[in-house]
N, C-alpha and C positions, 0 to 999 in steps of 0.2 A: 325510563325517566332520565331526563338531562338536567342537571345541575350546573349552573354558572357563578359565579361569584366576579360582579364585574368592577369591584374596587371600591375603596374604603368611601363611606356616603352614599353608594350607589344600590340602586337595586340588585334584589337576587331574583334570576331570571327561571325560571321552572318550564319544561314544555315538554308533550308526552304524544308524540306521530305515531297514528296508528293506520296499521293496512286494512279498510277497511270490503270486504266480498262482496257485500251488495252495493258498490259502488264502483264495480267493475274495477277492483283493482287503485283506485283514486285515493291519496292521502287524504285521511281527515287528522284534525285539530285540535287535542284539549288544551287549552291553555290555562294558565291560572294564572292569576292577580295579583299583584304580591305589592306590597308599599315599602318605600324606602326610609331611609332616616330622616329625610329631610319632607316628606310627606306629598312627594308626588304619586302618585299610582303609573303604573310602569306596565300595558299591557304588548303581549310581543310571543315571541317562542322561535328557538334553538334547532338547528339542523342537529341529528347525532349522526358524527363522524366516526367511520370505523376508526380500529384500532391501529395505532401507527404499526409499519411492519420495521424491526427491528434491520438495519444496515451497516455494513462495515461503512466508517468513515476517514477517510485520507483527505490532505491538507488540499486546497487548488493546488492541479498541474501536479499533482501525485495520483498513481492509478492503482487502483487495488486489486489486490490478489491472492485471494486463499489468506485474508484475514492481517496482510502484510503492506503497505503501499510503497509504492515503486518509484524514482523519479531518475531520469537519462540530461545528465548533465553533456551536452556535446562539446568540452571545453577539455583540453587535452595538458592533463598535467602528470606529475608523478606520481607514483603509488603512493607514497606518505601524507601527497599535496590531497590527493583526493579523499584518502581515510579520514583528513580533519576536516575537508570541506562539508562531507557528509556530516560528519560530527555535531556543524552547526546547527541542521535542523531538530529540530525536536518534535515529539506529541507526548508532553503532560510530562513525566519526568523521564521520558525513552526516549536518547537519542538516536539518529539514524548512524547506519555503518552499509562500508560497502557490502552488497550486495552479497548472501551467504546462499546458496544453491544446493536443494534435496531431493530433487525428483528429476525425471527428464522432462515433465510438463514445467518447471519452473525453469528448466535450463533454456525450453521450449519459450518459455511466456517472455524472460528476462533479454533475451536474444535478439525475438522478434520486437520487443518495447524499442528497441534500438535502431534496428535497418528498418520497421515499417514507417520510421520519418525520416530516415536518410538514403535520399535515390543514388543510386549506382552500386560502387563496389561496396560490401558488404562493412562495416566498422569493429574493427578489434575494442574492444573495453576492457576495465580494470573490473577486476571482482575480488572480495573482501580473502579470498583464501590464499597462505603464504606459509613459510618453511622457515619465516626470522630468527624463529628462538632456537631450534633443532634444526639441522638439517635433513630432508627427509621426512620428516613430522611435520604435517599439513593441517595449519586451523585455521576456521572463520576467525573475523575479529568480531564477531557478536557473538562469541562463545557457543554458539551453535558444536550440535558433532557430525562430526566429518564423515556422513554416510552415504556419500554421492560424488559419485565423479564422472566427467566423461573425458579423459583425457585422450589427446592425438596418439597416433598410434606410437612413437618415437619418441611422447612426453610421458612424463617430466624426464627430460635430461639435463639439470643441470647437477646431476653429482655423477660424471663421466668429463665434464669438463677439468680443466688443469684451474682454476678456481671457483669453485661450487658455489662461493658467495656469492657468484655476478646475477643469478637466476633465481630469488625467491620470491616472486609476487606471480599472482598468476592473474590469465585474462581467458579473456573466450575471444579467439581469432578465427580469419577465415584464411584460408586455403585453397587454394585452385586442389592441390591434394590430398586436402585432409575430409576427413570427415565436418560436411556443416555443423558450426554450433560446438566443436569442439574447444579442449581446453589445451594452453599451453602456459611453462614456466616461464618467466621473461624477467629481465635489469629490474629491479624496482625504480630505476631513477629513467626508465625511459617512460614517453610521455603519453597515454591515449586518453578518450571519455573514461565517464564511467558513469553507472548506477547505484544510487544510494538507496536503502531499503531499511522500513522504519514500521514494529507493530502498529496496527492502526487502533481507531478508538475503541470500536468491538472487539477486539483480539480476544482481552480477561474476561 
């Protein structure tokens, strides 16, 4: 049985599609009658529409992934510049932050989001993990923990250099020698894209 209620004055619309065998299969019809407030009779009847399938939802021109959506800004600024850029989107009271990384399928997803719209040489990005506050001591800035890495084989070095501070922001760059998809330490105040990444409406 389907029930409608199609607004204040109007009729309520009733209708009940039955399968019926000896008609090979053919919809029949019960309908019912129903009168409205204002005293027209109202006869008709209602498709029943399955039940919606619940979906992760991300803003337009954000893509979703494993309950997170994603968005590749190709606009090349610095670490800081990008951390608040992201900052300005939101969904509902969560803002976005760059990009926090825990699997090789997400180092995988977040990577390819980036070179499979830009042809040629491969784009280094900024990604939300840094060493600011400690040296050495690597956090997201979405408070995320820090239980994935895939650094190059020679990173992080920047505490071997004769000023440690010049390298705590990290990216994911390409290498003619490195491993694809790898990560390195780098200036925060030099400039690349980056990706911002923001729970989506399903998440909770």
């Amino acid at each position: 049985m389907t029930v409608a209620t199609l607004g204040t004055g109007l009729a309520v619309v009733e209708a009940d599609l039955l399968l019926d065998p000896k008609t090979e299969n053919k919809w029949t019809q019960r309908l019912f009658q129903v009168r409205n407030s204002i005293s027209h009779q109202c006869l008709c009847f209602l498709l029943a529409l399955p039940e919606p399938i619940l979906s992760y939802s991300c803003p337009l021109f954000w893509t979703e992934y494993e309950g997170y959506c994603y968005r590749y800004f190709p606009i090349n600024k610095t670490w800081a510049e990008a951390d608040l850029y992201c900052a300005e989107f939101s969904i509902g009271l969560k803002s976005a932050k760059l990009a926090s990384i825990h699997s090789w399928e997400e180092n995988v997803f977040v990577y390819d989001l980036v070179n499979s719209r830009v042809p040629g040489i491969p784009t280094d990005i900024w990604t939300g993990l840094n060493d600011l506050r400690q040296e050495s001591n690597f956090e997201w800035t979405d408070g995320s923990s820090y239980d994935y890495n895939y650094w190059d084989g020679s990173q992080p070095d920047d505490g071997i250099h004769s000023k440690p501070e010049d390298e705590d922001c990290v990216q994911i760059w390409y290498r003619y020698s490195s491993a694809l998809r790898s990560w390195n330490d780098n200036s925060c105040n030099r400039e690349f894209p980056f990706v911002c990444k923001i729970p989506s409406l399903a998440a909770d």
